[in-house]
TIROSE-236550 format. One record per residue: x, y, z of N, C-alpha, C, CB in turn. Coordinates in Angstrom, 1 decimal, decimal comma, m for minus. Glycine has a CB too. Layout:
     n_x     n_y     n_z    ca_x    ca_y    ca_z     c_x     c_y     c_z    cb_x    cb_y    cb_z
       X       Y       Z       X       Y       Z       X       Y       Z       X       Y       Z
...
//
This chain:
     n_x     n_y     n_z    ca_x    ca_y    ca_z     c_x     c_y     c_z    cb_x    cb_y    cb_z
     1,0    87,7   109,2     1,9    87,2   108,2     1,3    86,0   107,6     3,2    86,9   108,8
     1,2    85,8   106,1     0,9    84,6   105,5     2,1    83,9   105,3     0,1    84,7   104,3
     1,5    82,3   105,2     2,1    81,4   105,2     3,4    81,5   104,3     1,3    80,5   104,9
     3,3    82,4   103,1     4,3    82,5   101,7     5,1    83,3   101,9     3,8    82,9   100,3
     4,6    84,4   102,9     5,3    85,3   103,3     6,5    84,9   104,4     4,5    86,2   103,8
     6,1    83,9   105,4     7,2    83,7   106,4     8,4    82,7   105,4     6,4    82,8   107,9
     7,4    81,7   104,9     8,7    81,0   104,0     9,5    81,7   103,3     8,3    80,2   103,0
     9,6    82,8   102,6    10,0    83,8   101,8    11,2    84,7   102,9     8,5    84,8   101,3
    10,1    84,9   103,9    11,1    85,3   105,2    12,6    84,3   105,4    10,0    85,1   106,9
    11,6    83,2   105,8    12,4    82,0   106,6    13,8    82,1   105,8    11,6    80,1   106,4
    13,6    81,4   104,8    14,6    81,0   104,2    16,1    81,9   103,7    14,0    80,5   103,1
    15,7    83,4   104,1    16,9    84,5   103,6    17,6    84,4   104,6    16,5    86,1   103,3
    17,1    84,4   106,5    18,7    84,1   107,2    19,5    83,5   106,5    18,8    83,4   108,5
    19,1    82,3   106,5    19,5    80,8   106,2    20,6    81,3   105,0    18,0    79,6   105,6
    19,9    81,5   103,9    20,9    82,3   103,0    21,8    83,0   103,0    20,6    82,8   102,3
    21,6    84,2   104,4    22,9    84,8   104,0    23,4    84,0   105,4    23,1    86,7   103,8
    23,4    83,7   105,6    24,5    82,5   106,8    25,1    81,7   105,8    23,5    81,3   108,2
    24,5    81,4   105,4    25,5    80,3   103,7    26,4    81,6   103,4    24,2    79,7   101,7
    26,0    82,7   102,9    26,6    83,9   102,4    27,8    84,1   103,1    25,7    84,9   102,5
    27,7    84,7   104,3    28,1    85,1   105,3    29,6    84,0   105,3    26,9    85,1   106,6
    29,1    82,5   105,5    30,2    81,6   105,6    30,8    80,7   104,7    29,9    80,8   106,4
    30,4    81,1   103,2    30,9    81,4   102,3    32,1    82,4   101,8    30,1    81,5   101,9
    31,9    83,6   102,2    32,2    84,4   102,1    33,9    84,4   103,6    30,9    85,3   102,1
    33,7    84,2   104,3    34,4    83,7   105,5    35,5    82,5   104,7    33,2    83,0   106,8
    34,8    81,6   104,5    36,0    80,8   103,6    36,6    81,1   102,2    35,5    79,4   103,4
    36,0    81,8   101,8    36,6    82,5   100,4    37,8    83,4   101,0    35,2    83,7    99,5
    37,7    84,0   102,0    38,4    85,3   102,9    39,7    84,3   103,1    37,6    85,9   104,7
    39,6    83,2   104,1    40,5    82,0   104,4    41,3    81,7   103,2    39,8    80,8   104,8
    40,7    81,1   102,6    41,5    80,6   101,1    42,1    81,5   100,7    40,6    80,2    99,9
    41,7    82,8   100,5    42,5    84,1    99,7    43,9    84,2   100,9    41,2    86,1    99,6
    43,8    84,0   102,1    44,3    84,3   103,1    45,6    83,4   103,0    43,4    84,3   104,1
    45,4    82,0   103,2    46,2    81,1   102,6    47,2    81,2   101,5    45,5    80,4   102,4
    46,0    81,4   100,2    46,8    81,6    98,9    47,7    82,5    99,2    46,1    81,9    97,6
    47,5    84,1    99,8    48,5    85,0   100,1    49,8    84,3   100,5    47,9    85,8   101,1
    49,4    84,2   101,6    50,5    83,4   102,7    51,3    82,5   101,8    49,8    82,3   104,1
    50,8    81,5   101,0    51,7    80,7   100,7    52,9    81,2    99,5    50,8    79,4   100,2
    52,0    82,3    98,5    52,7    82,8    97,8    53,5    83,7    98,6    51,8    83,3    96,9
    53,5    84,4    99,9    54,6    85,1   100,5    55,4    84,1   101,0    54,2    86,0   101,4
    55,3    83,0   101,7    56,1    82,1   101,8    57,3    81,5   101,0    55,4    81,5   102,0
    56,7    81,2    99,3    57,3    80,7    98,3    58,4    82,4    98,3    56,2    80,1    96,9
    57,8    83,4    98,2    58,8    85,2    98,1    60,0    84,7    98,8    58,0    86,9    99,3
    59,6    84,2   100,2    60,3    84,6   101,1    61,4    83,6   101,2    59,5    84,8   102,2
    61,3    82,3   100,7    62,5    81,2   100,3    63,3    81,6    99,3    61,9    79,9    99,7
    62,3    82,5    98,2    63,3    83,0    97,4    64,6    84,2    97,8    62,4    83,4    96,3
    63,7    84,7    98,8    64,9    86,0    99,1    65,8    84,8   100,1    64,3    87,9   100,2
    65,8    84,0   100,6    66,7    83,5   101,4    67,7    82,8   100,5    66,2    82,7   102,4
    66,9    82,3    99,6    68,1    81,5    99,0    69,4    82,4    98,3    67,4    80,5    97,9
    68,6    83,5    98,0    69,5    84,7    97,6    70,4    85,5    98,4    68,8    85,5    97,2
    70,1    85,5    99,2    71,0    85,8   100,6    71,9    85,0   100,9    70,3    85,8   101,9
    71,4    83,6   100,9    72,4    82,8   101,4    73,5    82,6   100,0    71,6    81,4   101,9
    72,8    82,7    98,6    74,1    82,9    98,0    75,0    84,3    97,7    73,9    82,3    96,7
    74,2    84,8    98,7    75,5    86,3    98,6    76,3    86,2    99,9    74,6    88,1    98,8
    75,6    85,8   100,5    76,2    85,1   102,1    78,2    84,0   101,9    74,4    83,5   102,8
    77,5    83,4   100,4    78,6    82,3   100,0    79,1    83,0    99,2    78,3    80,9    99,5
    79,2    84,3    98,3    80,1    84,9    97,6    81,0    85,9    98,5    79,5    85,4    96,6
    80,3    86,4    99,8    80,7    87,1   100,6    82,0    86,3   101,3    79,7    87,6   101,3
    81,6    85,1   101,7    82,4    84,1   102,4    83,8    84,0   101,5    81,5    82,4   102,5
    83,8    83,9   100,4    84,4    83,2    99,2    85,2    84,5    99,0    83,5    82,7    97,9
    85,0    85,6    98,7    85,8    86,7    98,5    86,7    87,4   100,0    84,7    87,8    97,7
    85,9    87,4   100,8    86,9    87,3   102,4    88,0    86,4   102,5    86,1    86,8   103,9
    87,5    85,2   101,5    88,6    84,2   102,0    89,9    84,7   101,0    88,0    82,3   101,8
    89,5    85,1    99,5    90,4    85,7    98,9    91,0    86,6    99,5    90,0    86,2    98,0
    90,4    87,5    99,8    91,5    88,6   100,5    92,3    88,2   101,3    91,0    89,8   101,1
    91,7    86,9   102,2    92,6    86,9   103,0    94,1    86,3   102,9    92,1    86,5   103,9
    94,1    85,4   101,4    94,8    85,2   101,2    95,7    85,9   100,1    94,5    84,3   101,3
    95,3    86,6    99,8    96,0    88,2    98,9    96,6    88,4   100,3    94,5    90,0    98,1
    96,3    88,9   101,5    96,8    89,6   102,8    97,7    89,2   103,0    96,2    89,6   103,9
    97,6    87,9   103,5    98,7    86,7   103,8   100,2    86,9   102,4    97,5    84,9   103,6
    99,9    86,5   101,5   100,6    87,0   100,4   101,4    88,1   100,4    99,8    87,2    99,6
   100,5    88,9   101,1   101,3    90,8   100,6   102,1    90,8   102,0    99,9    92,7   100,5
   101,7    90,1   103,5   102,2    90,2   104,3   103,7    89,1   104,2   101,2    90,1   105,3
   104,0    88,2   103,6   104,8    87,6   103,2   106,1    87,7   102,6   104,4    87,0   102,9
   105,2    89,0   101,3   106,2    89,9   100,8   107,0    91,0   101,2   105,7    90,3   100,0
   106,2    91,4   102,3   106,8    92,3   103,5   108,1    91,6   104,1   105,7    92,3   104,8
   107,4    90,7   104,9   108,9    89,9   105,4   109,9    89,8   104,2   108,6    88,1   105,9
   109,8    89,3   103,6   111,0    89,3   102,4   111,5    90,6   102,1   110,4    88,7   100,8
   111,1    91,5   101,9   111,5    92,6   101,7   112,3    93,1   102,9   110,5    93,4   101,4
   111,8    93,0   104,3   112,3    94,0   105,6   113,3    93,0   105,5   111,5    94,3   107,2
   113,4    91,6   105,1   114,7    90,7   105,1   116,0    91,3   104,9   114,6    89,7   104,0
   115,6    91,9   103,0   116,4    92,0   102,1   117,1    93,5   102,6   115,7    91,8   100,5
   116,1    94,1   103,0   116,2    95,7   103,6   117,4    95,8   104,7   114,5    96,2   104,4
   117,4    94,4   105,4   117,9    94,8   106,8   119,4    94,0   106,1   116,7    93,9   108,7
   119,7    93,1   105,3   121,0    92,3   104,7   121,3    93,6   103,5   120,5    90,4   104,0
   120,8    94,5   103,1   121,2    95,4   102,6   122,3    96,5   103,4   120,1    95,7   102,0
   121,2    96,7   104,2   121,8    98,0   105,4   123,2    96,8   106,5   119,6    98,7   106,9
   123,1    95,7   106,5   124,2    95,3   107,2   125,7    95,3   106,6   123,9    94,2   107,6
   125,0    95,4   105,1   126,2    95,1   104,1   126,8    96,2   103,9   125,9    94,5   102,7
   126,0    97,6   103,7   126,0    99,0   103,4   127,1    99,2   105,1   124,1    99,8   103,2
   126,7    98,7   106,1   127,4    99,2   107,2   128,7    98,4   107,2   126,5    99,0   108,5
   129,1    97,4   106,4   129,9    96,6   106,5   131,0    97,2   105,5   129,3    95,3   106,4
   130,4    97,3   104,1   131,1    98,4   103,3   131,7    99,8   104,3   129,9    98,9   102,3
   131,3   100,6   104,6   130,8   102,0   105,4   132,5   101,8   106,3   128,8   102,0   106,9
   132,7   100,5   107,1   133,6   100,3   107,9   135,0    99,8   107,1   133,0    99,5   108,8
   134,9    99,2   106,1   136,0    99,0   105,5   136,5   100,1   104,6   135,8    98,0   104,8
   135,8   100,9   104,1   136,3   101,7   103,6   136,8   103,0   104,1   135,6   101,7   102,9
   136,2   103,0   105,5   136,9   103,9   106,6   138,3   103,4   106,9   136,1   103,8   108,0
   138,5   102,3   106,8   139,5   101,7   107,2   140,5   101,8   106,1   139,2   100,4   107,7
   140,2   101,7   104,5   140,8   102,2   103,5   141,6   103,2   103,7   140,0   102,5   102,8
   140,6   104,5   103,8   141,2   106,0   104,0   141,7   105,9   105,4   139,9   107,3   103,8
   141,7   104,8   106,4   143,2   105,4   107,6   144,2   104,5   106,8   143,1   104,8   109,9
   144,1   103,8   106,4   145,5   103,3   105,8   145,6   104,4   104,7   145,5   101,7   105,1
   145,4   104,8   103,9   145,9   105,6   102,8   146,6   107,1   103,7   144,4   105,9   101,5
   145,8   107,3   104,5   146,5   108,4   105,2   147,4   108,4   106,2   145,6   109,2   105,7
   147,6   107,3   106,7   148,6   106,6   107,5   149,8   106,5   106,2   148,0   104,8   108,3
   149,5   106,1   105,4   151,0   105,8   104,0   151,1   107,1   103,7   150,6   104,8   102,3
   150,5   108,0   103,5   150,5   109,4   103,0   151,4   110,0   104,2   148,8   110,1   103,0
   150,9   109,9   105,4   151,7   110,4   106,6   153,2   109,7   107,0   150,8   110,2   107,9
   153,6   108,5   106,0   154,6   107,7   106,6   154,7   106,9   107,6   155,3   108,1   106,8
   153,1   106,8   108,7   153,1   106,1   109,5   152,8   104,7   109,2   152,4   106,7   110,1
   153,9   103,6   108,6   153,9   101,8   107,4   153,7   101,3   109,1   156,1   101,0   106,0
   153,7   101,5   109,9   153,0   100,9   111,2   152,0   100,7   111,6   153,1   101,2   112,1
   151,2   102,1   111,5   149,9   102,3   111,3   148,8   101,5   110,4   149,9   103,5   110,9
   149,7   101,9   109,6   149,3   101,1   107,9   149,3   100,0   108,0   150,3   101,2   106,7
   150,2    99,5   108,5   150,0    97,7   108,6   149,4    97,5   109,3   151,0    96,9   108,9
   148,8    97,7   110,6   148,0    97,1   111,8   146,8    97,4   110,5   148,0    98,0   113,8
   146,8    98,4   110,4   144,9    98,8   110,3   144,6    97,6   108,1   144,5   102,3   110,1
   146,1    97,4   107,7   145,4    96,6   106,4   145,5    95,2   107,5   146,5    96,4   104,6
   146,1    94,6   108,4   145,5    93,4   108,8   144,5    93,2   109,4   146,1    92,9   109,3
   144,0    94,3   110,1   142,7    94,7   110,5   141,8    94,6   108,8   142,8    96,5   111,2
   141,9    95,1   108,6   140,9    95,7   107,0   141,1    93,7   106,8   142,1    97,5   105,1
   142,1    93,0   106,6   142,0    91,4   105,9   141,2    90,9   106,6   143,3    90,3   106,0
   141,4    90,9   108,4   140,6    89,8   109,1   138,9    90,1   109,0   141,1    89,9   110,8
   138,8    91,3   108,7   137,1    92,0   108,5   136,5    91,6   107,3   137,1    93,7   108,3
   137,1    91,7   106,0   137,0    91,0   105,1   136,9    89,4   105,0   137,9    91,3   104,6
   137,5    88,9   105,8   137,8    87,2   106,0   136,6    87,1   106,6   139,2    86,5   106,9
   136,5    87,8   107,5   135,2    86,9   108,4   133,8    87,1   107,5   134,9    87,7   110,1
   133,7    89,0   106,8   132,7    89,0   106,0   132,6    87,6   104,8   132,7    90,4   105,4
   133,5    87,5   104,8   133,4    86,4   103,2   132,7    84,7   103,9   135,8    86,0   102,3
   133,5    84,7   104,9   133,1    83,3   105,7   131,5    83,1   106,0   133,9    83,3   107,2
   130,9    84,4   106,5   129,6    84,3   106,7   128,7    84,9   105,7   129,3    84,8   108,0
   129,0    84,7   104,8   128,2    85,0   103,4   128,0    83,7   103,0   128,9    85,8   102,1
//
């Protein structure tokens, strides 16, 4: 081997080891830039999440107070439902008491008749008192 020849030699490891670790940090850097640009992705899907997370929060809390609401209206209703049906039963009994007096007067029994209208007053009196 001549002298021009080994220099010629020499110097190409050398180059591609520059190459070689050039190429290695170009790899890194690309590797990085990836990463960081998936990083920046990945803040973005959270922050998006987290505001579906807060519209999700926000509309549960609506319903729950739509719920609350409709359950409130319930009560009011089985209220009105159950002072309807007491009144309806309260009616139901006086007017039973109507037709034995009318058929007690019909029959001539004015004894009958009288107990069951002072009966029929005091029923009345008390309904009126607790209204």
């Amino acid at each position: 081997m001549t002298s021009s020849s080994f220099t010629r030699l020499h110097p190409l490891p050398a180059f591609k080891k520059r190459c070689h670790r050039s190429g290695i940090k170009l790899k890194k850097r690309r590797e990085r830039k990836e990463m960081r640009r998936r990083v920046v992705e990945l803040k973005g899907e959270m922050e998006e999440r987290s505001e579906e997370q807060k519209m999700i929060k926000e509309e549960q809390r609506q319903v729950g107070e739509k719920l609350e609401a409709i359950e409130e209206e319930c009560e009011k209703l089985r209220e009105e439902t159950n002072a309807i049906i007491r009144q309806s039963a309260h009616t139901q009994l006086r007017l039973a008491l109507m037709f034995q007096i009318l058929k007690a007067r019909e029959e001539n029994d004015f004894n009958k008749a009288s107990l069951l209208t002072h009966l029929l007053r005091e029923i009345i009196a008390t309904s009126t008192v607790k209204h």
